[in-house]
PQR file of N, CA, C, O and H, with PARSE charges and radii, in Angstrom:
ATOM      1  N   UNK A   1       5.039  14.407   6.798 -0.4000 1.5000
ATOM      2  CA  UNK A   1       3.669  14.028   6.490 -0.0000 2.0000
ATOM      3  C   UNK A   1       3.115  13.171   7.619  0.5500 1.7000
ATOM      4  O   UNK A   1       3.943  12.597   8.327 -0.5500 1.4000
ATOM      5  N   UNK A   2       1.798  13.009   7.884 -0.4000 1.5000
ATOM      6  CA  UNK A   2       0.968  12.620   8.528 -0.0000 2.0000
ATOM      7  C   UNK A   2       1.211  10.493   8.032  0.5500 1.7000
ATOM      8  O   UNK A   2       1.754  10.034   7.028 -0.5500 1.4000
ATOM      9  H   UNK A   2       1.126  13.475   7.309  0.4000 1.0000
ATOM     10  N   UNK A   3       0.740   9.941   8.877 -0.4000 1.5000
ATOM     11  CA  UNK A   3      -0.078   8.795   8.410 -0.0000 2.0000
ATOM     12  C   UNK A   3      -1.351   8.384   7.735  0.5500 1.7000
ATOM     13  O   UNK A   3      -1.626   7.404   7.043 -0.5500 1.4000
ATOM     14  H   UNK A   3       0.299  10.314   9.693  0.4000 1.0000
ATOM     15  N   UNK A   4      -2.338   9.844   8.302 -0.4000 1.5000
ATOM     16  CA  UNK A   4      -3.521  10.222   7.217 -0.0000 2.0000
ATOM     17  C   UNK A   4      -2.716  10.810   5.833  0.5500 1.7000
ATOM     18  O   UNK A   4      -3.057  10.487   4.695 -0.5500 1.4000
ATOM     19  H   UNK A   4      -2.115  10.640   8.865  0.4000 1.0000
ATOM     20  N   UNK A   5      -2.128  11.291   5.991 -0.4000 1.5000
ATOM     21  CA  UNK A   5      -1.402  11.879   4.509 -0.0000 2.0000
ATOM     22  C   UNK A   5      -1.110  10.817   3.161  0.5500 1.7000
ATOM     23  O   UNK A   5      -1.364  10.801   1.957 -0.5500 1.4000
ATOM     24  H   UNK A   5      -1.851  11.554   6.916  0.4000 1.0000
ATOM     25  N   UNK A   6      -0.210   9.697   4.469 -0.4000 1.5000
ATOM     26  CA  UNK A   6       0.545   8.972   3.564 -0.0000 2.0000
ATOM     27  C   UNK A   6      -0.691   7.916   3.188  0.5500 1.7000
ATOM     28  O   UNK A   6      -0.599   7.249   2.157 -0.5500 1.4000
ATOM     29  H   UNK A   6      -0.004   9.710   5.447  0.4000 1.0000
ATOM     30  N   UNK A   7      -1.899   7.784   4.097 -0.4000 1.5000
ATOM     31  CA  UNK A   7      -2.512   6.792   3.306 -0.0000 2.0000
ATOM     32  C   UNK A   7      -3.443   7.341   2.377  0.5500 1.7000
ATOM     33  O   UNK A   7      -3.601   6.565   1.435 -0.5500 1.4000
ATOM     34  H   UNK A   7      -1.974   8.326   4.935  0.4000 1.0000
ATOM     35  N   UNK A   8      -4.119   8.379   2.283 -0.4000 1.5000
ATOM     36  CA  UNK A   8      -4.098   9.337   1.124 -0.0000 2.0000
ATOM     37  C   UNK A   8      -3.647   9.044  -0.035  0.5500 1.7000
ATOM     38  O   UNK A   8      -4.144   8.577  -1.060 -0.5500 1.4000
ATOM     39  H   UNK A   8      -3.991   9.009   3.049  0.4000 1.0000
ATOM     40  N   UNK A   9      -2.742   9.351   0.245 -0.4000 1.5000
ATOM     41  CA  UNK A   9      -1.650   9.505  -1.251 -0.0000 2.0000
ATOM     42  C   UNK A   9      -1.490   7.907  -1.326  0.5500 1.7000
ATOM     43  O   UNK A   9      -1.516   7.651  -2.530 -0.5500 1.4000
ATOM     44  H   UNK A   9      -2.338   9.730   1.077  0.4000 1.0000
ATOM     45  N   UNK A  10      -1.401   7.207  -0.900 -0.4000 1.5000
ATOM     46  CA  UNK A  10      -1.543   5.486  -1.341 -0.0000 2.0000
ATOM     47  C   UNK A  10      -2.192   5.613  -2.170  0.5500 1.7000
ATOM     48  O   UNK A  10      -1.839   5.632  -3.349 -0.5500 1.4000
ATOM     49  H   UNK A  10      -1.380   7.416   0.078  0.4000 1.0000
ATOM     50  N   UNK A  11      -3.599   5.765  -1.638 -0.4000 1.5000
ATOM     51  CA  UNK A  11      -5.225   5.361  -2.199 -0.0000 2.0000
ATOM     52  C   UNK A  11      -5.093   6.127  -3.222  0.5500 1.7000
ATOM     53  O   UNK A  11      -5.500   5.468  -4.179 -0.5500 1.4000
ATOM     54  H   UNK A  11      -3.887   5.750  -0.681  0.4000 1.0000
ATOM     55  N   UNK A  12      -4.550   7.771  -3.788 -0.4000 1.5000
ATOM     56  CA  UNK A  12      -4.716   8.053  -4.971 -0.0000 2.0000
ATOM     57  C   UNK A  12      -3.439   7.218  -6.346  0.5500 1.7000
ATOM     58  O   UNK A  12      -3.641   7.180  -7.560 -0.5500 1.4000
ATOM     59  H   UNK A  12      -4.220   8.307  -3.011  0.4000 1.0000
ATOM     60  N   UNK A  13      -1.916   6.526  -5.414 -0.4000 1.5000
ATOM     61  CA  UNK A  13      -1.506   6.381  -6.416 -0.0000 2.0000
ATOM     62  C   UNK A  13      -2.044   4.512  -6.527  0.5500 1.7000
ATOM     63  O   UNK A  13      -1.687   3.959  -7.567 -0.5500 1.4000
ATOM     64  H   UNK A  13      -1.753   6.557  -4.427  0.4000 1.0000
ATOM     65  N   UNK A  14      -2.655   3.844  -5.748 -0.4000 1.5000
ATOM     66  CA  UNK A  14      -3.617   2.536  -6.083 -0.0000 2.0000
ATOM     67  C   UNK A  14      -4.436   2.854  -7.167  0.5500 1.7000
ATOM     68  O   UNK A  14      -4.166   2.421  -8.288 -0.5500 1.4000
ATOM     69  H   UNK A  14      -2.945   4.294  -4.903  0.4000 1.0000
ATOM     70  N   UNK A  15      -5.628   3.726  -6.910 -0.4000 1.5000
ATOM     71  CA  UNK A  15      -6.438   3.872  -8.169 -0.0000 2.0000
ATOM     72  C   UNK A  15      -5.754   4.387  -9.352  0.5500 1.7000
ATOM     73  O   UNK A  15      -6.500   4.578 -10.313 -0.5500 1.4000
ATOM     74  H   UNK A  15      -5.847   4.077  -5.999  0.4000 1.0000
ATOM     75  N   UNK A  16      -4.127   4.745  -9.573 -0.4000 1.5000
ATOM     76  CA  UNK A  16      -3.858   5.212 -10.977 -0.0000 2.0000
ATOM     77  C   UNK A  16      -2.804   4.192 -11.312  0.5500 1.7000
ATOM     78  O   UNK A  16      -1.906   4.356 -12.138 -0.5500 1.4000
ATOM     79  H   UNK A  16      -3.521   4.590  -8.793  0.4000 1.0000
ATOM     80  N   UNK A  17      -3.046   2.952 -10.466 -0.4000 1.5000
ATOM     81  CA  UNK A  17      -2.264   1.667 -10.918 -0.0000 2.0000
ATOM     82  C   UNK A  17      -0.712   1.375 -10.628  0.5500 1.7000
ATOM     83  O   UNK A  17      -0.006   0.431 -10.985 -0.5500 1.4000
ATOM     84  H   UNK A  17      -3.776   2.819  -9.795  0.4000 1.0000
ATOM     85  N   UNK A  18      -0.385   2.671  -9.748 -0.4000 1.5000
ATOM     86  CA  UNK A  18       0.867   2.842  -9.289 -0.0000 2.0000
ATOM     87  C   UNK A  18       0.963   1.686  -7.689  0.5500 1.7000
ATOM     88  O   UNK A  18       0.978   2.175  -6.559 -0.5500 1.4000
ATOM     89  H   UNK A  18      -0.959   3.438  -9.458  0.4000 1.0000
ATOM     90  N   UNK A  19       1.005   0.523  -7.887 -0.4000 1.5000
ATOM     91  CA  UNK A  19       0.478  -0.162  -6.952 -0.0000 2.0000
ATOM     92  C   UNK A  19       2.302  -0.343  -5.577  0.5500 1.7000
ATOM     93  O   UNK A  19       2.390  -0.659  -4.391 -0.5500 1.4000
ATOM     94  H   UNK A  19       0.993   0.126  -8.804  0.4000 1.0000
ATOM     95  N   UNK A  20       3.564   0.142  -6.843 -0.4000 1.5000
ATOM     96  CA  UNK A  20       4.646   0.003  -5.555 -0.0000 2.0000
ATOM     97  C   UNK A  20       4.526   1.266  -4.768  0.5500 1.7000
ATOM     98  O   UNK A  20       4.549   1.313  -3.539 -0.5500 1.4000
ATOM     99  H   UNK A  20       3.492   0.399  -7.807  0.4000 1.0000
ATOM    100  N   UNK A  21       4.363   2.543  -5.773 -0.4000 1.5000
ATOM    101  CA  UNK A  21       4.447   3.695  -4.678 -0.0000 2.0000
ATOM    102  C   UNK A  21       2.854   3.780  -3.932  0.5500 1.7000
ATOM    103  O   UNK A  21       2.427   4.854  -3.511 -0.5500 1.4000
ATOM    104  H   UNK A  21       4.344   2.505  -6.772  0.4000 1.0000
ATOM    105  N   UNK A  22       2.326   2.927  -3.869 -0.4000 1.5000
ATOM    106  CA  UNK A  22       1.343   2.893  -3.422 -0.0000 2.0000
ATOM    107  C   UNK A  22       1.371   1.992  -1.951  0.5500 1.7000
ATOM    108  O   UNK A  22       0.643   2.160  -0.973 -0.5500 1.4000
ATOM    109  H   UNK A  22       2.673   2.054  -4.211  0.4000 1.0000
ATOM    110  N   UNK A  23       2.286   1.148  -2.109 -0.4000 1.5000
ATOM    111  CA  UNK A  23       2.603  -0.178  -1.138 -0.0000 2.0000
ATOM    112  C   UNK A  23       3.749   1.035  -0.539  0.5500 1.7000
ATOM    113  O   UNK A  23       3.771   0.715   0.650 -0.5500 1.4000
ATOM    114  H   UNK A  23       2.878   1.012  -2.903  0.4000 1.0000
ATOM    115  N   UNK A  24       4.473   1.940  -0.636 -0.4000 1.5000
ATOM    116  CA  UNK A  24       5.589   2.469  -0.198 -0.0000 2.0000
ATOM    117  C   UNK A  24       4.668   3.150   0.819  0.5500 1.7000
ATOM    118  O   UNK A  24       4.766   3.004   2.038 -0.5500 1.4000
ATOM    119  H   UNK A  24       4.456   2.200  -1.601  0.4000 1.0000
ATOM    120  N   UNK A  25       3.586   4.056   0.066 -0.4000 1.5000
ATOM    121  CA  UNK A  25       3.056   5.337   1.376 -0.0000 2.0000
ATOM    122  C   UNK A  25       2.280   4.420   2.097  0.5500 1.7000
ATOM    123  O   UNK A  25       2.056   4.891   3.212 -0.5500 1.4000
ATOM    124  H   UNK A  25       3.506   4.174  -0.924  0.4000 1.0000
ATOM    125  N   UNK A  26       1.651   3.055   1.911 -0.4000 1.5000
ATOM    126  CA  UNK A  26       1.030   2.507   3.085 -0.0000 2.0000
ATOM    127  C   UNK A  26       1.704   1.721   4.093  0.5500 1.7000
ATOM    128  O   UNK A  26       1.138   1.527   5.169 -0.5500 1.4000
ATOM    129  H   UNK A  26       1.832   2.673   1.005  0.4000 1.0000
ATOM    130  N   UNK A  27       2.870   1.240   3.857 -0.4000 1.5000
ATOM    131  CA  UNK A  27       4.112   1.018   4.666 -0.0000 2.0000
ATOM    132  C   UNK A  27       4.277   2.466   5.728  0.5500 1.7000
ATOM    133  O   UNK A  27       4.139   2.448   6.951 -0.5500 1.4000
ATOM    134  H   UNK A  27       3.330   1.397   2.983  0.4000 1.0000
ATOM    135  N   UNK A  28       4.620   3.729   4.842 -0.4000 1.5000
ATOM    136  CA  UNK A  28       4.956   4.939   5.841 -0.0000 2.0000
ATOM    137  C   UNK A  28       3.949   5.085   6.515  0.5500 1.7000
ATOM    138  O   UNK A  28       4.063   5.346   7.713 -0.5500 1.4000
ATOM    139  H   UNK A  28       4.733   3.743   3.849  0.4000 1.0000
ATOM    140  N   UNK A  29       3.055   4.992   6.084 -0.4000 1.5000
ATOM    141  CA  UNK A  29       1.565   4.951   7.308 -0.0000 2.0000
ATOM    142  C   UNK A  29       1.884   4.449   8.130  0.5500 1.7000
ATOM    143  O   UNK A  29       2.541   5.025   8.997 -0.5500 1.4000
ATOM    144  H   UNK A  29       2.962   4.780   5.111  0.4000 1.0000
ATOM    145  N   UNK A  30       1.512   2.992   8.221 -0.4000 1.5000
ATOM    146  CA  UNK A  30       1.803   1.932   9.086 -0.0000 2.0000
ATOM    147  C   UNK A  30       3.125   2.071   9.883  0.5500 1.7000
ATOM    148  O   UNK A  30       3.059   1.324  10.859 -0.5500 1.4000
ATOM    149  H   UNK A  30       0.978   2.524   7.516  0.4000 1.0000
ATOM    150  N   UNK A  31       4.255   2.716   9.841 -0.4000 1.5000
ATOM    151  CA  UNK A  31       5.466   3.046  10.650 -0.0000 2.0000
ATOM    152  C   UNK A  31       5.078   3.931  11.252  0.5500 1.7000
ATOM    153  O   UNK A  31       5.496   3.735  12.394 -0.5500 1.4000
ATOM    154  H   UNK A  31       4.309   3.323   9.048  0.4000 1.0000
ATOM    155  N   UNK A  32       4.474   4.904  11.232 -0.4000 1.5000
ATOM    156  CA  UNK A  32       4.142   6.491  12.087 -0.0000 2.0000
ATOM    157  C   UNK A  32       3.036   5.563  12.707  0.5500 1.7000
ATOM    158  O   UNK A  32       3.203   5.095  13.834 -0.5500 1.4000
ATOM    159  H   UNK A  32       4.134   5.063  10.304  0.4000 1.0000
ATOM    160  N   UNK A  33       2.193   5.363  12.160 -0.4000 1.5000
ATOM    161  CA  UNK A  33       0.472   4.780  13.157 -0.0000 2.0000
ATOM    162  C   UNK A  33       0.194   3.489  12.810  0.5500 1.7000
ATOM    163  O   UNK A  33      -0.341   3.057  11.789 -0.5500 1.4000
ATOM    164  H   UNK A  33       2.057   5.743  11.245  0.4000 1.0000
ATOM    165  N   UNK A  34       0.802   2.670  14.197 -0.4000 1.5000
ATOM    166  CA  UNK A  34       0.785   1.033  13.641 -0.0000 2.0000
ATOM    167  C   UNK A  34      -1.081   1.045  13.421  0.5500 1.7000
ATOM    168  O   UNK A  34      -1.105   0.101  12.631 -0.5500 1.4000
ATOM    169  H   UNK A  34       1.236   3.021  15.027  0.4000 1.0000
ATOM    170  N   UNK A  35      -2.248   1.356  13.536 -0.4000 1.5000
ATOM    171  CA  UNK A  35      -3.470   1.664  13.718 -0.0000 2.0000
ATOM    172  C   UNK A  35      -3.779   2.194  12.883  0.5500 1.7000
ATOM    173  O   UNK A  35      -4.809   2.776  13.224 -0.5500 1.4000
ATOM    174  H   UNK A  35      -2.228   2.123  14.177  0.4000 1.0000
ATOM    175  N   UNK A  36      -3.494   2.478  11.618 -0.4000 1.5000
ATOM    176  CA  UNK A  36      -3.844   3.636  10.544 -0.0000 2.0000
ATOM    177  C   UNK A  36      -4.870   2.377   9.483  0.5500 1.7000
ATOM    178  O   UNK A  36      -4.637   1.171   9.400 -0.5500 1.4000
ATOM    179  H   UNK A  36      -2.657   2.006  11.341  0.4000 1.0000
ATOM    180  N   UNK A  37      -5.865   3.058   8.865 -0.4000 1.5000
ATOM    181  CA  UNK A  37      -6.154   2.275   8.004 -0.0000 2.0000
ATOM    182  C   UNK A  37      -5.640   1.613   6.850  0.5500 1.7000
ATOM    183  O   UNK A  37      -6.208   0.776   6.148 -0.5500 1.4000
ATOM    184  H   UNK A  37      -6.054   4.038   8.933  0.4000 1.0000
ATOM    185  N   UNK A  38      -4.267   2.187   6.720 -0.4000 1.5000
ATOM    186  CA  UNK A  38      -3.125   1.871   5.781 -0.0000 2.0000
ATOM    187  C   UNK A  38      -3.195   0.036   6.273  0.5500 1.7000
ATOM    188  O   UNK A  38      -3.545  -0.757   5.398 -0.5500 1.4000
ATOM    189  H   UNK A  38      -3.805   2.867   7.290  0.4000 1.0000
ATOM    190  N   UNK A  39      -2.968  -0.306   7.176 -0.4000 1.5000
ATOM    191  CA  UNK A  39      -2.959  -1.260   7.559 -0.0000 2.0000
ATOM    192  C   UNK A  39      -3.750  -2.258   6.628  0.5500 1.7000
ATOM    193  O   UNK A  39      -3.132  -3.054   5.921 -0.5500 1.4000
ATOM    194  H   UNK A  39      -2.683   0.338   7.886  0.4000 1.0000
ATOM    195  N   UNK A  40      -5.110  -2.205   6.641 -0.4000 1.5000
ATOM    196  CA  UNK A  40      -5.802  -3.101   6.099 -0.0000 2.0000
ATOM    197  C   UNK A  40      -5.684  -2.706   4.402  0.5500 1.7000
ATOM    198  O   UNK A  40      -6.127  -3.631   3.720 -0.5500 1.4000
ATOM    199  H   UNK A  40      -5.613  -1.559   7.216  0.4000 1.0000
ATOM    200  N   UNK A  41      -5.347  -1.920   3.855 -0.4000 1.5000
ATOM    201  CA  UNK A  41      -5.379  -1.506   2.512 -0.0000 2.0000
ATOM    202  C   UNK A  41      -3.956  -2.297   2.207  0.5500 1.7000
ATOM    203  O   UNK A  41      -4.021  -3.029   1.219 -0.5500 1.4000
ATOM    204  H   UNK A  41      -4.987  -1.169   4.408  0.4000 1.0000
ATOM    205  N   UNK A  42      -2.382  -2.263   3.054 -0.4000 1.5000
ATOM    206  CA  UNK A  42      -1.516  -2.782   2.295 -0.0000 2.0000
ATOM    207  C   UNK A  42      -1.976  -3.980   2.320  0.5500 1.7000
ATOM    208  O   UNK A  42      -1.626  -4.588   1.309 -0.5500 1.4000
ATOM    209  H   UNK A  42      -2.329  -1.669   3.856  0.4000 1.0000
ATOM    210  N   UNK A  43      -2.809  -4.793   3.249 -0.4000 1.5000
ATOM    211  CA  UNK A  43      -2.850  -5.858   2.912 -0.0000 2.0000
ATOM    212  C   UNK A  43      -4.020  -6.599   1.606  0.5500 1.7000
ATOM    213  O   UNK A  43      -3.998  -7.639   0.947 -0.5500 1.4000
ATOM    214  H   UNK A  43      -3.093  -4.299   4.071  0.4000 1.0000
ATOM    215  N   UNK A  44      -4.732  -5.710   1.680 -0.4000 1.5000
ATOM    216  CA  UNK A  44      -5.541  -6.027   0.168 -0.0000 2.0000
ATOM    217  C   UNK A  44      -4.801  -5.619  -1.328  0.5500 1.7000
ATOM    218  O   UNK A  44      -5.061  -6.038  -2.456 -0.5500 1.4000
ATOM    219  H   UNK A  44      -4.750  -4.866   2.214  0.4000 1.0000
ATOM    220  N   UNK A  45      -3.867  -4.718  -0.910 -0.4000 1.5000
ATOM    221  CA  UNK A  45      -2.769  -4.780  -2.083 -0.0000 2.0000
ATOM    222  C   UNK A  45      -1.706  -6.021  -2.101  0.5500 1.7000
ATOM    223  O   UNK A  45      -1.217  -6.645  -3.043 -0.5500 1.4000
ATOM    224  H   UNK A  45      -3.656  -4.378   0.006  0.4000 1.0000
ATOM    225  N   UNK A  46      -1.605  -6.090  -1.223 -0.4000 1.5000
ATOM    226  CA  UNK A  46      -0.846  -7.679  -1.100 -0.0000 2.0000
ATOM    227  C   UNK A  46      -1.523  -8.942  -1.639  0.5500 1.7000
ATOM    228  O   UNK A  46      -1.094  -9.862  -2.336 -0.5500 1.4000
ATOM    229  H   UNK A  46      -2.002  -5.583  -0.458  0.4000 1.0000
ATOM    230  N   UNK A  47      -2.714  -8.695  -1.095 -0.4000 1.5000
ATOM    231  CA  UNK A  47      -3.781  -9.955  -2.295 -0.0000 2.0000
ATOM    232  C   UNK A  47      -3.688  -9.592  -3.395  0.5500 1.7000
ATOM    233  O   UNK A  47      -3.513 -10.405  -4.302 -0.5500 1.4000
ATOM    234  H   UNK A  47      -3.063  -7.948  -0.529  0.4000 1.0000
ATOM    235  N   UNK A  48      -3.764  -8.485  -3.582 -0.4000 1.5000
ATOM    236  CA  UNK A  48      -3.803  -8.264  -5.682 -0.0000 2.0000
ATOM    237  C   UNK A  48      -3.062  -8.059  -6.452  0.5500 1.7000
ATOM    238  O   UNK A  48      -3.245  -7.907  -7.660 -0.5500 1.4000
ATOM    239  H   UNK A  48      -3.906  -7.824  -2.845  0.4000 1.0000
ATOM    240  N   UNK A  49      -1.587  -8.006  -5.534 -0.4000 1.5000
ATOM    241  CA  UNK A  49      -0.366  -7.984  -6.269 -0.0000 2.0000
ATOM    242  C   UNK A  49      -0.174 -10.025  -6.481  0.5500 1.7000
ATOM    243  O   UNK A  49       0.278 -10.584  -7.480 -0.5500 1.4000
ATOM    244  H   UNK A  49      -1.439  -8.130  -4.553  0.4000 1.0000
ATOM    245  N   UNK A  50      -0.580 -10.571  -5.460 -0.4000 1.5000
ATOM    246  CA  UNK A  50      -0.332 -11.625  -5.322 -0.0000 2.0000
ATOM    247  C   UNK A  50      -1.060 -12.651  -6.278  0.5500 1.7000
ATOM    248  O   UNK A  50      -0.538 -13.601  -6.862 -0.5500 1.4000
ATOM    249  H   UNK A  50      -0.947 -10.117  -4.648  0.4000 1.0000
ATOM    250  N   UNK A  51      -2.300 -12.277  -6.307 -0.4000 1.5000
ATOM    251  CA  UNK A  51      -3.033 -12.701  -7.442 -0.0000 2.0000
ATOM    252  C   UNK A  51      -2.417 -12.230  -8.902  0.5500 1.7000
ATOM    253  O   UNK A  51      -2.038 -13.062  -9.725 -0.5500 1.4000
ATOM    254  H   UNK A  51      -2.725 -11.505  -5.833  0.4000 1.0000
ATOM    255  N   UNK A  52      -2.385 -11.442  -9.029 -0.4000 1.5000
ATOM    256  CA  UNK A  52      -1.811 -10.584 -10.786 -0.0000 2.0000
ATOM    257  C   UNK A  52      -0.452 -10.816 -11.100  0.5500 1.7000
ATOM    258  O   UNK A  52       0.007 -10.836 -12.242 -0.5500 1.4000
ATOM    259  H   UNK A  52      -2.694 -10.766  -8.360  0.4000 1.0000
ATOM    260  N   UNK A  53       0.301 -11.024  -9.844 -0.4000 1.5000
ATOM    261  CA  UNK A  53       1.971 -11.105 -10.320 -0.0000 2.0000
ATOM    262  C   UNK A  53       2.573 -12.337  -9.169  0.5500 1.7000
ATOM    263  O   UNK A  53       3.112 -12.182  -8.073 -0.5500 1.4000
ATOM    264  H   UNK A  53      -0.071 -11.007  -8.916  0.4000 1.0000
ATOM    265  N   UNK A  54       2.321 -13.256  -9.729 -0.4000 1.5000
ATOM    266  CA  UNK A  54       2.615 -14.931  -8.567 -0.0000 2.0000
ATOM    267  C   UNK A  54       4.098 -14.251  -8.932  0.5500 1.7000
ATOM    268  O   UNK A  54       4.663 -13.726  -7.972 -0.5500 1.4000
ATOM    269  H   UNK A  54       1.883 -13.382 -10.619  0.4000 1.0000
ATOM    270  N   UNK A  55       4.658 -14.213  -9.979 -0.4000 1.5000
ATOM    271  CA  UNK A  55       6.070 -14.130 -10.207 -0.0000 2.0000
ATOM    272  C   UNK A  55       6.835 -12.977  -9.320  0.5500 1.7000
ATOM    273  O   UNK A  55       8.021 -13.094  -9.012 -0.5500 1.4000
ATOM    274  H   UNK A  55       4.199 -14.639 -10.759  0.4000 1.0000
ATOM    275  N   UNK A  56       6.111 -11.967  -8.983 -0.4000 1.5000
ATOM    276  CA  UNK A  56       7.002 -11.095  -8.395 -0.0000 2.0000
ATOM    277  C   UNK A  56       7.633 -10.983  -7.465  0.5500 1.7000
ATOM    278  O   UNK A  56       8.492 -10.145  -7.190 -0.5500 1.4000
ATOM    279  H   UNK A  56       5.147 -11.872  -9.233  0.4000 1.0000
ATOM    280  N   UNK A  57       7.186 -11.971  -6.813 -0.4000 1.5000
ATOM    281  CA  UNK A  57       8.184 -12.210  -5.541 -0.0000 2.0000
ATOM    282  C   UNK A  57       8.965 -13.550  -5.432  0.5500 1.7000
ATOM    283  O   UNK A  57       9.388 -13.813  -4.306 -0.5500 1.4000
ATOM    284  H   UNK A  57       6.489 -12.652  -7.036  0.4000 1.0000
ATOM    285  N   UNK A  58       9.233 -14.478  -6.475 -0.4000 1.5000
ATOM    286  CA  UNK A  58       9.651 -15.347  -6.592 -0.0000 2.0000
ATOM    287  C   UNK A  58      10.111 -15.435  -8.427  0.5500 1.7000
ATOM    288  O   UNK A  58       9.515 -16.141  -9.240 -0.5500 1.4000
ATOM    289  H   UNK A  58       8.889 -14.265  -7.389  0.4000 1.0000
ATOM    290  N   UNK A  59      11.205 -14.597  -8.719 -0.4000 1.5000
ATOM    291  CA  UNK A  59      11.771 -14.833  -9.478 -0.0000 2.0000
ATOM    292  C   UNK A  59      11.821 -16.388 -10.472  0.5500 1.7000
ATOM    293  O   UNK A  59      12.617 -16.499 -11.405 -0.5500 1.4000
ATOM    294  H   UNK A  59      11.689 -14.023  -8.058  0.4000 1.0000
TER
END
């Protein structure tokens, strides 16, 4: 798959609330095309995981 592919398929599994396999294909973006718009999207998923789940990364 592409880096357009994988951020694609992010953005459709973000809007159906699937927010890890969503953080997974914008990661694979971002490894194939450090420049992909994946870029700025994992990081607004990173704000809203961060906001909604303080706990999830700190047990």
């Amino acid at each position: 798959m592409t880096s357009e592919e994988y951020y694609l398929l992010g953005n459709r599994y973000r809007r159906e609330g699937k927010w890890a396999e969503a953080m997974n294909c914008y990661m694979e973006a971002i490894a194939i095309n450090p420049d992909s718009p994946a870029v700025e999207a994992k990081q607004m998923l990173d704000d809203i995981m961060n906001f909604y789940n303080k706990d999830m990364y700190n047990p």
